[in-house]
Backbone as CSV, one residue per row, in Angstrom:
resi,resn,N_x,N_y,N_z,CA_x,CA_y,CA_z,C_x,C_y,C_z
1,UNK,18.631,3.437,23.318,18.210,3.978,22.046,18.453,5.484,22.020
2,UNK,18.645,5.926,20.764,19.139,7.296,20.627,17.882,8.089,20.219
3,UNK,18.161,9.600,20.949,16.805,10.250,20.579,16.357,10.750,19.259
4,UNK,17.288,9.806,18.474,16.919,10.339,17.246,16.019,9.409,16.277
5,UNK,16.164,7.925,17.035,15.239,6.500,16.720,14.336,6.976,17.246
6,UNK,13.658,7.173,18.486,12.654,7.808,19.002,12.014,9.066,18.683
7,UNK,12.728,9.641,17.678,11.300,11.093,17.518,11.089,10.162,15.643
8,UNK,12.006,9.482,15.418,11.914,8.437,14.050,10.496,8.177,14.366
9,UNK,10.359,7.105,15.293,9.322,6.289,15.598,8.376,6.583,15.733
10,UNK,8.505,8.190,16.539,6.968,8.605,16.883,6.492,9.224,15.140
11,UNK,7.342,9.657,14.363,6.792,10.300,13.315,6.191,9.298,12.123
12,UNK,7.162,8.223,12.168,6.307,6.750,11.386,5.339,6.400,11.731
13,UNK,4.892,6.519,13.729,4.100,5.856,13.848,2.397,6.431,13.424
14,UNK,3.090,8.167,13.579,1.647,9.234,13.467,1.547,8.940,12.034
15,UNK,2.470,8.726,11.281,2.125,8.338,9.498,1.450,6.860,9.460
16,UNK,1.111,5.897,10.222,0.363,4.630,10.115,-0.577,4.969,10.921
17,UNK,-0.635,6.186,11.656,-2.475,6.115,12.456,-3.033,6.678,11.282
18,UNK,-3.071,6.965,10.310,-3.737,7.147,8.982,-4.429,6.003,8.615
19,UNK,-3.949,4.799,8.640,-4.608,3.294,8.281,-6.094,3.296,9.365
20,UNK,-5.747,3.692,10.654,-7.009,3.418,11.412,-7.933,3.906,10.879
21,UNK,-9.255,3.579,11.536,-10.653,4.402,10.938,-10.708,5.750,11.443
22,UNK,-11.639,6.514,10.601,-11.331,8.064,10.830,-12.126,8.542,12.453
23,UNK,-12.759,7.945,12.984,-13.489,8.102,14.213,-12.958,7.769,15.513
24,UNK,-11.815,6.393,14.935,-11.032,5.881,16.160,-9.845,6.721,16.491
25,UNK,-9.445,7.221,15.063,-8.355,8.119,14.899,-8.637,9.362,15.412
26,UNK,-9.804,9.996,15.178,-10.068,11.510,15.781,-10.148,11.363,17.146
27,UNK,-11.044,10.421,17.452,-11.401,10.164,19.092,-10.013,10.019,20.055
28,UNK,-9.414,9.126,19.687,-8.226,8.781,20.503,-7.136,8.702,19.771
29,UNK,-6.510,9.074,18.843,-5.340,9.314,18.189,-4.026,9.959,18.833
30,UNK,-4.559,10.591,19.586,-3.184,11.708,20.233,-3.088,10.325,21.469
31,UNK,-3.948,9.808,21.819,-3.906,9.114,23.335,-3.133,7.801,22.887
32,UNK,-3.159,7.359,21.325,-2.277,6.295,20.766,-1.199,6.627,20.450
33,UNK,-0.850,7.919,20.553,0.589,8.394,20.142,1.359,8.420,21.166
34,UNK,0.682,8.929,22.380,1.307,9.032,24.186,1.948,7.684,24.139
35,UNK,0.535,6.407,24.231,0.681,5.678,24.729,2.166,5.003,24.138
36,UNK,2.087,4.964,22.452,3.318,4.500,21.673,4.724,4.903,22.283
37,UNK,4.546,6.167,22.617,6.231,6.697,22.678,6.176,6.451,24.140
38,UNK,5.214,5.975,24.997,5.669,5.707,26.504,6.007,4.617,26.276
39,UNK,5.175,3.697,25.846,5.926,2.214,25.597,7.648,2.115,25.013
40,UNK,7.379,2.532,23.658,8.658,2.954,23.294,9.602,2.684,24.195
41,UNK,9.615,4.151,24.836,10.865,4.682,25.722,10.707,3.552,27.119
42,UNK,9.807,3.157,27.443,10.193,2.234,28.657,10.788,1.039,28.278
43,UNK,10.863,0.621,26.938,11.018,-0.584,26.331,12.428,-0.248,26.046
44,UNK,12.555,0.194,25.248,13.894,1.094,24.694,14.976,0.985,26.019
45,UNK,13.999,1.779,27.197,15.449,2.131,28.270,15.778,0.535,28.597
46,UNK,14.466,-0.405,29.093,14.592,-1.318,29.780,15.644,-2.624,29.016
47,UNK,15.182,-2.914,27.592,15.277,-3.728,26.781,16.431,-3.342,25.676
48,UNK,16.490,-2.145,25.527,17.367,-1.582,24.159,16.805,-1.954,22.612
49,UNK,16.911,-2.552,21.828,17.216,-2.833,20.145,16.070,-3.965,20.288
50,UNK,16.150,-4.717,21.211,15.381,-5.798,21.675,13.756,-5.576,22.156
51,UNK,13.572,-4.677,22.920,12.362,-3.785,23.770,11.596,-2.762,22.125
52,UNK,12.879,-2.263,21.783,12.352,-1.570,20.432,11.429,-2.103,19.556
53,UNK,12.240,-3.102,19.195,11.266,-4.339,18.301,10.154,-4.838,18.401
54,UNK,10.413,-5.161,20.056,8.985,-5.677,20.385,8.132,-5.125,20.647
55,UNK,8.142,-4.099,20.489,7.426,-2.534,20.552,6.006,-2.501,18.631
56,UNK,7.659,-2.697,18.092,7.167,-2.567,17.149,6.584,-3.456,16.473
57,UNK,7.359,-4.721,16.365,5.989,-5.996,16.115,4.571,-5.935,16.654
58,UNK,4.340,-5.198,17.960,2.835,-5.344,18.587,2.251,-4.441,17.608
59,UNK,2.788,-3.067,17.355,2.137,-2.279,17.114,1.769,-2.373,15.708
60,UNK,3.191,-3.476,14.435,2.396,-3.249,13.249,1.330,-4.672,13.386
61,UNK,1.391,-5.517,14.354,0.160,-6.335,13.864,-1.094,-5.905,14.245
62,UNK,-0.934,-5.014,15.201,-2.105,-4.147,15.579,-2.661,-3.278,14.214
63,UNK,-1.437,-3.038,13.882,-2.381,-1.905,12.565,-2.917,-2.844,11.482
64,UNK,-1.907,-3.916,11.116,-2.483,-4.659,10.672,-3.973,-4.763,10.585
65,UNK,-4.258,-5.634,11.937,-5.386,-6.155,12.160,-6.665,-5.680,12.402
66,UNK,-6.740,-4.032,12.970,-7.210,-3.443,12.792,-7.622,-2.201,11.474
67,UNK,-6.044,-1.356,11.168,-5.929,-0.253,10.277,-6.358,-1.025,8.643
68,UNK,-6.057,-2.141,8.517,-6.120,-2.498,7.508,-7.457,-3.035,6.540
69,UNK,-8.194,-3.776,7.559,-9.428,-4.362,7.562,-10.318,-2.684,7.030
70,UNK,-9.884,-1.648,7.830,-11.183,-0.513,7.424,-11.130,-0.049,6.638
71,UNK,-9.732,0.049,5.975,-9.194,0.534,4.758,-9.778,0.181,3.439
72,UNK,-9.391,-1.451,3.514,-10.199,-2.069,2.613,-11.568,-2.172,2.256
73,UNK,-12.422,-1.558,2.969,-13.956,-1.498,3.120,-14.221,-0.350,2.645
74,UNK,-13.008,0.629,2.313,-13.347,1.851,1.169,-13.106,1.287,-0.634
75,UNK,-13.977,2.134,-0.869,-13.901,1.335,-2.418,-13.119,2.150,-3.559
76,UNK,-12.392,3.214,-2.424,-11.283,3.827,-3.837,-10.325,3.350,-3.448
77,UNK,-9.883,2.557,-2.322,-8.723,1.704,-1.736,-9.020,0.643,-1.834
78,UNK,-10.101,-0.356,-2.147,-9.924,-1.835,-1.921,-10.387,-2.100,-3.512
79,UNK,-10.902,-1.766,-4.163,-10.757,-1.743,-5.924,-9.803,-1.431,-6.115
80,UNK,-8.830,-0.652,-6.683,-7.634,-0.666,-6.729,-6.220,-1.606,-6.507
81,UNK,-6.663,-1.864,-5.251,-5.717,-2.671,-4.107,-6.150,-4.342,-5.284
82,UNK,-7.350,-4.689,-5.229,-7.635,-5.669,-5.833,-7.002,-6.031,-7.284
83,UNK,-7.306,-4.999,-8.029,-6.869,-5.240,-9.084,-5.591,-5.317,-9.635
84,UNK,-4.998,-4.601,-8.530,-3.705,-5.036,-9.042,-3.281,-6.006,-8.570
85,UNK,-3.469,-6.752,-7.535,-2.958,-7.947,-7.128,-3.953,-8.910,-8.434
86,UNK,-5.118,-8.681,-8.952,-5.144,-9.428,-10.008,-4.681,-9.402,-11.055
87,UNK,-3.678,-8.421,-11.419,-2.845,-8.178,-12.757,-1.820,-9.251,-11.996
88,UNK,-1.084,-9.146,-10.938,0.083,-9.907,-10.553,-0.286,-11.487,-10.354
89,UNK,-1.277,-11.403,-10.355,-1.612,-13.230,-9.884,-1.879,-13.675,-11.272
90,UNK,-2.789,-12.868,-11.936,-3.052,-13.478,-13.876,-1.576,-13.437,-14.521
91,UNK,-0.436,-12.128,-14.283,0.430,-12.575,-14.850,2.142,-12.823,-14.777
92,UNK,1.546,-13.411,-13.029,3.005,-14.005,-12.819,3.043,-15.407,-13.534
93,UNK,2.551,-16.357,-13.877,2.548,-17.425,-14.720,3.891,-17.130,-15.660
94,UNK,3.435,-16.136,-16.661,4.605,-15.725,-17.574,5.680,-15.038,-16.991
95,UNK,5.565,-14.765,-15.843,6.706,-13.695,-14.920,7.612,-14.966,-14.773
96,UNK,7.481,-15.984,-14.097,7.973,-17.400,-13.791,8.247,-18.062,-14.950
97,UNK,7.841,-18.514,-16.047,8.294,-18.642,-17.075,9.396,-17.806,-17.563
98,UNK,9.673,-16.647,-17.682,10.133,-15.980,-18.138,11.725,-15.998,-17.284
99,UNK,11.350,-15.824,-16.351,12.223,-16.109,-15.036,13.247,-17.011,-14.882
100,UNK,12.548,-18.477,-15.246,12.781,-20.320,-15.319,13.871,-20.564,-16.527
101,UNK,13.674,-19.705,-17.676,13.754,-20.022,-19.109,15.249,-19.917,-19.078
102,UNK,16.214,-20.468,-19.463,17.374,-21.033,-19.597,17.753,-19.651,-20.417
103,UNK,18.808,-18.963,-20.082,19.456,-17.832,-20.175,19.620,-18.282,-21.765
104,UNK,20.152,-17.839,-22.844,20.381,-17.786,-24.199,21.961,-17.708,-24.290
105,UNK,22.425,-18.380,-25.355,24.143,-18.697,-24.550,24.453,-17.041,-24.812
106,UNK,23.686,-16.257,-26.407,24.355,-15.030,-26.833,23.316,-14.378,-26.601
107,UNK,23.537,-13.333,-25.653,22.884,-11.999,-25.499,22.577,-11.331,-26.653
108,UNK,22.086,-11.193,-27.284,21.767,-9.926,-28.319,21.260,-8.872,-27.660
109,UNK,21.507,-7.497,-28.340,20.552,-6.421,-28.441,18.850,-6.698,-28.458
110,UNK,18.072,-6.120,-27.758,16.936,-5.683,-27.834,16.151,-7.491,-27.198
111,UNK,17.057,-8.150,-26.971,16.638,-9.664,-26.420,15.874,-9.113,-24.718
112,UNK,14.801,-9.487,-24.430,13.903,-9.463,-23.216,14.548,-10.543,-22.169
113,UNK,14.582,-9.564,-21.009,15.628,-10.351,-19.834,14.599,-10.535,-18.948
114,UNK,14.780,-11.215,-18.175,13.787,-11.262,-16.968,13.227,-9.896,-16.453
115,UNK,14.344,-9.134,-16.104,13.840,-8.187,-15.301,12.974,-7.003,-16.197
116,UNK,13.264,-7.313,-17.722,11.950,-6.498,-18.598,10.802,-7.172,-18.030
117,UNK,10.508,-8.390,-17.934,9.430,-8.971,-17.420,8.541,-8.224,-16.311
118,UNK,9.774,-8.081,-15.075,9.357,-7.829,-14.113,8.763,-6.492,-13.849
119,UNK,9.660,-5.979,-14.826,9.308,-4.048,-15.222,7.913,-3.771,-15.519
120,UNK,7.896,-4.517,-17.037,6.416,-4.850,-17.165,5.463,-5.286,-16.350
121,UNK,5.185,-5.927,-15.381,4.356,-6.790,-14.513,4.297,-5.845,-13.184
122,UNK,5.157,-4.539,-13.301,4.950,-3.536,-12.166,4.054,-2.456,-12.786
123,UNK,4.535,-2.254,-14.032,3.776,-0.933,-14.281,2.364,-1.477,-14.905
124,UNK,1.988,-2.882,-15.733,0.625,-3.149,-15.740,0.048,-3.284,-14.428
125,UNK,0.606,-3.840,-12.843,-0.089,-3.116,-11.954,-0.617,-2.122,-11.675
126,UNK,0.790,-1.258,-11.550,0.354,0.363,-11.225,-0.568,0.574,-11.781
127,UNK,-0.684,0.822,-13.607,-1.668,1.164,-14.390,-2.755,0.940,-13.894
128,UNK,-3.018,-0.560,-13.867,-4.230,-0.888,-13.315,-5.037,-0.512,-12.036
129,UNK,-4.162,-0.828,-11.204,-4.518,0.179,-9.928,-4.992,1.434,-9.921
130,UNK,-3.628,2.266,-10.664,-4.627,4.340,-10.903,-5.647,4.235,-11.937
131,UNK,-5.960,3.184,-12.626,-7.177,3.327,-13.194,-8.517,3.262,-13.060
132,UNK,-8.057,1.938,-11.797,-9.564,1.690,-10.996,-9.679,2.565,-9.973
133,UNK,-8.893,3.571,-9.442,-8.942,4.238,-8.416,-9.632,5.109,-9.316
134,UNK,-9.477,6.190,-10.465,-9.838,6.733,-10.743,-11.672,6.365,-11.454
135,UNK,-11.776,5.390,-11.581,-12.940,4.829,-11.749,-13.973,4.970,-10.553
136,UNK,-13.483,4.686,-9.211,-14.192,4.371,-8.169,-14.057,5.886,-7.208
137,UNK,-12.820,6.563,-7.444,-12.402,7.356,-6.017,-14.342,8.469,-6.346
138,UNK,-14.824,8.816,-4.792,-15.734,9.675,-4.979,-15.558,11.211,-5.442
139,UNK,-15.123,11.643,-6.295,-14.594,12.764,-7.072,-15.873,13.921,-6.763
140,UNK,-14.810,14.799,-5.995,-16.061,15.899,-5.666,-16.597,17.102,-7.005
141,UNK,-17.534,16.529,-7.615,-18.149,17.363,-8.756,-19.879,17.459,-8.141
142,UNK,-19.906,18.926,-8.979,-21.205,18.678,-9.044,-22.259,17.866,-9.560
143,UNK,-21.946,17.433,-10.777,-22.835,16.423,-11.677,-21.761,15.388,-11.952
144,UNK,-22.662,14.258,-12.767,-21.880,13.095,-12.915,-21.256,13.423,-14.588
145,UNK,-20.280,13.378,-15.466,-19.733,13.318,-16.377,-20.497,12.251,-17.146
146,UNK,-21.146,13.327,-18.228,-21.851,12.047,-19.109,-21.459,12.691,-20.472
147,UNK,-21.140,11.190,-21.710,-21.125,11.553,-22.444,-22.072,11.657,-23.350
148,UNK,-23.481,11.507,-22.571,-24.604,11.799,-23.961,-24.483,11.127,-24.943
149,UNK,-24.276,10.306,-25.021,-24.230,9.377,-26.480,-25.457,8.947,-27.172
150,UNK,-26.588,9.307,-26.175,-28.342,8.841,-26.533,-28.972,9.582,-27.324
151,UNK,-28.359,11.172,-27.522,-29.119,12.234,-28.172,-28.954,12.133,-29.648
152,UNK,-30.307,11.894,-30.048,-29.946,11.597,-31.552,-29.040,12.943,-32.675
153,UNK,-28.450,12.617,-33.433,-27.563,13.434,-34.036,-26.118,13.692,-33.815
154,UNK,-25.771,13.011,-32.699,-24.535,13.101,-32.145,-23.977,11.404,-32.981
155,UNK,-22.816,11.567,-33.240,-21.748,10.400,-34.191,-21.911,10.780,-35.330
């Protein structure tokens, strides 16, 4: 392996110790980075393309199984995360329909193709997602944003 896959690896890998929890990460983070690029490189010299891989399969089911689980137990990341996989599950039905539907022999102008479908069905995710994030993320203010709507004379 070339030393240029290897400083790759170590810099992807310090960008996924972000998924771990913030205590496991402060505590021993640098000692998971050693350990990564020793493995790495013994794997790498011993194994090549092959040693690499298997390097790296351990390590993303590790983050997986660990980085991922703590993630989700925050609620400006796992609201979010949720909802948009419930925009995609309520409306792939019509994504698949849309998909299925027997091409039209004549194209017209302004006629909806599949992949408008699909366009659509990304950005009502997204939407949905930065909306509930912004709903939930803990936003550092002093007071809570109210609109007073109780005080008589107001409407």
């Amino acid at each position: 392996m070339t030393p240029r896959f290897l400083r790759w690896s170590l810099r992807a890998y310090r960008r996924l110790l972000i998924l771990y929890p913030d205590d496991l990460r402060r505590d021993f983070g640098q000692e998971m980075l050693e350990a990564f690029a020793q493995d790495l490189s013994a794997e790498c010299a011993a194994s090549g393309i092959k040693g690499a891989i298997r390097v790296w399969r351990i390590t993303l089911r590790e983050t997986i199984r660990i980085g991922l689980p703590a993630w989700l137990q925050i609620p400006s990341v796992a609201v979010p995360a949720l909802s948009a996989a419930a925009v995609v599950v309520s409306q792939s039905p019509l994504l698949i329909m849309t998909i299925g539907r027997e091409a039209p022999l004549r194209f017209h102008p302004g006629d909806a193709t599949p992949l408008d479908a699909l366009y659509a069905l990304a950005i009502d995710a997204v939407v949905t997602a930065l909306t509930s994030f912004v709903a939930v993320y803990p936003w550092k203010r002093a007071s809570l944003i109210s609109l007073d709507i109780s005080r008589p004379g107001i409407g």
